[in-house]
Structure formats: C-alpha cells, structure tokens
N, C-alpha and C positions, 0 to 999 in steps of 0.2 A: 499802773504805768511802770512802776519798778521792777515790777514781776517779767514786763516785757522785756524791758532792757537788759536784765540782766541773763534770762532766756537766751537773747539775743549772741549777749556779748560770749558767752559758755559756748555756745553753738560754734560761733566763730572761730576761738579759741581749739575749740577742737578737732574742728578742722584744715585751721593750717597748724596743727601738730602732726594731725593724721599725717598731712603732706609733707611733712617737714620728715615725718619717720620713714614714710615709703621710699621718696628720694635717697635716704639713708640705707638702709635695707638694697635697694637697686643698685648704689656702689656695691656693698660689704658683697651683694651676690654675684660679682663678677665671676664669671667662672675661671678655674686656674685651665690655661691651656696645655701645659706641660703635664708629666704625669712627674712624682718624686725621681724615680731613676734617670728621664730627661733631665731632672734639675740637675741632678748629680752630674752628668755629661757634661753641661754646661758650666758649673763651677770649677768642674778640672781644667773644661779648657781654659775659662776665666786665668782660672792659676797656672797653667802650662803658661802662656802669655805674658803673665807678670815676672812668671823667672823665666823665661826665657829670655825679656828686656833685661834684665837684672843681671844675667847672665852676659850679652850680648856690652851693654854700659861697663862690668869690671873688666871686659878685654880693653874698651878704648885706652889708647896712649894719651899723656897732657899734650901731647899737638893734635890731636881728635877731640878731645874735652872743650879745649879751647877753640878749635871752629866752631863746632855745638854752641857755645855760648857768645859767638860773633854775631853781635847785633845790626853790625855795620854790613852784614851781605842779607841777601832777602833767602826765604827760607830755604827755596829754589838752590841758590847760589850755596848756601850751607848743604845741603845733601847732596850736590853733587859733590863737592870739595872732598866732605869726608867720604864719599866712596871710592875718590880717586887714592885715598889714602888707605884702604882697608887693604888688611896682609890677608893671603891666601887665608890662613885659619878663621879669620873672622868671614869672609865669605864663606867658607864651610857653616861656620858656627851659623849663620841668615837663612843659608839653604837647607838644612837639618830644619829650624825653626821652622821654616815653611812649610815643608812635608809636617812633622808631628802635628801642626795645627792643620793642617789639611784633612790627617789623615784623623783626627779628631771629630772637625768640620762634617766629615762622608759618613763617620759613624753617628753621629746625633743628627742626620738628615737619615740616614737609614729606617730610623726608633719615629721617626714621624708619618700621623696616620694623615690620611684625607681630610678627615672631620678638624685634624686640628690645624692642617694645611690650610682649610679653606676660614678657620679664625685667625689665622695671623695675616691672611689677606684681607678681611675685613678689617682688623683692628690698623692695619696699615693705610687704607682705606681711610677710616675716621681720622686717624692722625693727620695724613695728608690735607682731609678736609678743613680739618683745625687749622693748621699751617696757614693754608690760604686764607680763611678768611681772619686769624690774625694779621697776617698782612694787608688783606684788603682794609679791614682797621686801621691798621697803622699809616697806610697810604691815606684815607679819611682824613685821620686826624690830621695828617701834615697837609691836607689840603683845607678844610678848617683854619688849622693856625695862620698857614697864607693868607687867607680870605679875611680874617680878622686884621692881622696887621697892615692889609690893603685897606681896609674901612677906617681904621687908626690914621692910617698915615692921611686917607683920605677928609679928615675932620680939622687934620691938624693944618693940613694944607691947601 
C-alpha cells in the first residue's frame, strides 16, 4: 500500500514539475523580434529624445518653468500657455526635434522585415486582448462588489 502511494505521489510530483518547467522554457523562448542593429536604432532614438527634452527644459525661462508646474490650469490650459510664450528659437529648437526624430523613426522602419512586421502585429494583438479582458475584470469585479453590498444592505434593512 505504501509502495502505491508513494508511486503515486513521485508521479505526480513530476509531473507538475515537468509543467512548471515547460511554461518556464515557453517564456525564456520568446523570440527577440528586433535584430542587435535594430536595438541600436532604437536606443539612439531612445536617447536622441531624452536630450533633446533636456535640451528643450534648459531653454525654458522661470515664467515657462513656472506655468509647467501650475497646478491650478488643467494640462490643456498649461501647454497652450506656455506655447504662447515660446521665442522664435525654442520653436526652431521643437521643429529640428521633430525632424531628427522623424528622421530616425523612417530609418528603423526602413531596417524592418515582413516576418518581423507581422510579430509586432500580433504581439500588439495579444496585448490589446489582455487589455480588454483585464477590464472586462475589472468591470466584474465592480459589478460583484455592487451586488454584494446590495445584499448587505439588503439583510440590514
């Protein structure tokens, strides 16, 4: 009888290991969609980006500083404010931005195959599907918690 059980339980055991390791394995095998040189493209523009915000913030003046961090207009109301305030050079300095990252944008869309075209439309694809049905969850639940506190109230009263 011992002999079964413990047959039994080793069996088992090894089997949601097996499962536990293939699941494992199926992440780590994701395939990379990019090739290293796309990564490269995409880190400079990364960084093109970041100084160019960087750039862009040590032109503003303390009366541009200070609408930026006016809580009291909604975001709206702040970025138009401060565009009515931007001197010729700082719209140069937005419009230059624009183009390099543009022109960044057309060359790592260039370096892109079909094969990898058609995984970023699927992995797009699953994400949007996660999306929703995280919300249809989240919608659940708040219609659950409704329902419960109707039945509370309902006991109570």
């Amino acid at each position: 009888m011992n002999i079964i059980k413990t047959t039994i339980t080793t069996l088992a055991v090894i089997l949601l290991t097996g499962q536990f390791a293939f699941a494992q394995d199926e992440q780590k095998g994701k395939k990379e969609i990019f090739t290293p040189e796309q990564q490269e493209l995409l880190k400079a523009q990364k960084d093109a980006i970041k100084q160019n915000r960087e750039e862009f913030k040590n032109s503003l003046s303390d009366e541009q500083r200070a609408i930026m961090e006016n809580m009291d207009l909604t975001k709206k109301e702040r970025k138009e404010a401060l565009r009515a305030t931007f001197t010729d050079a700082q719209k140069d300095l937005l419009a230059s931005n624009r183009e390099e990252v543009k022109a960044l944008k057309d060359e790592f869309r260039s370096t892109i195959t079909e094969e990898q075209k058609q995984a970023l439309k699927e992995r797009r694809s699953k994400m949007k599907k996660r999306v929703k049905n995280m919300k249809e969850r989240r919608d659940q639940l708040k219609e659950r918690k409704e329902n419960l506190k109707e039945r509370r109230n309902k006991k109570r009263g």
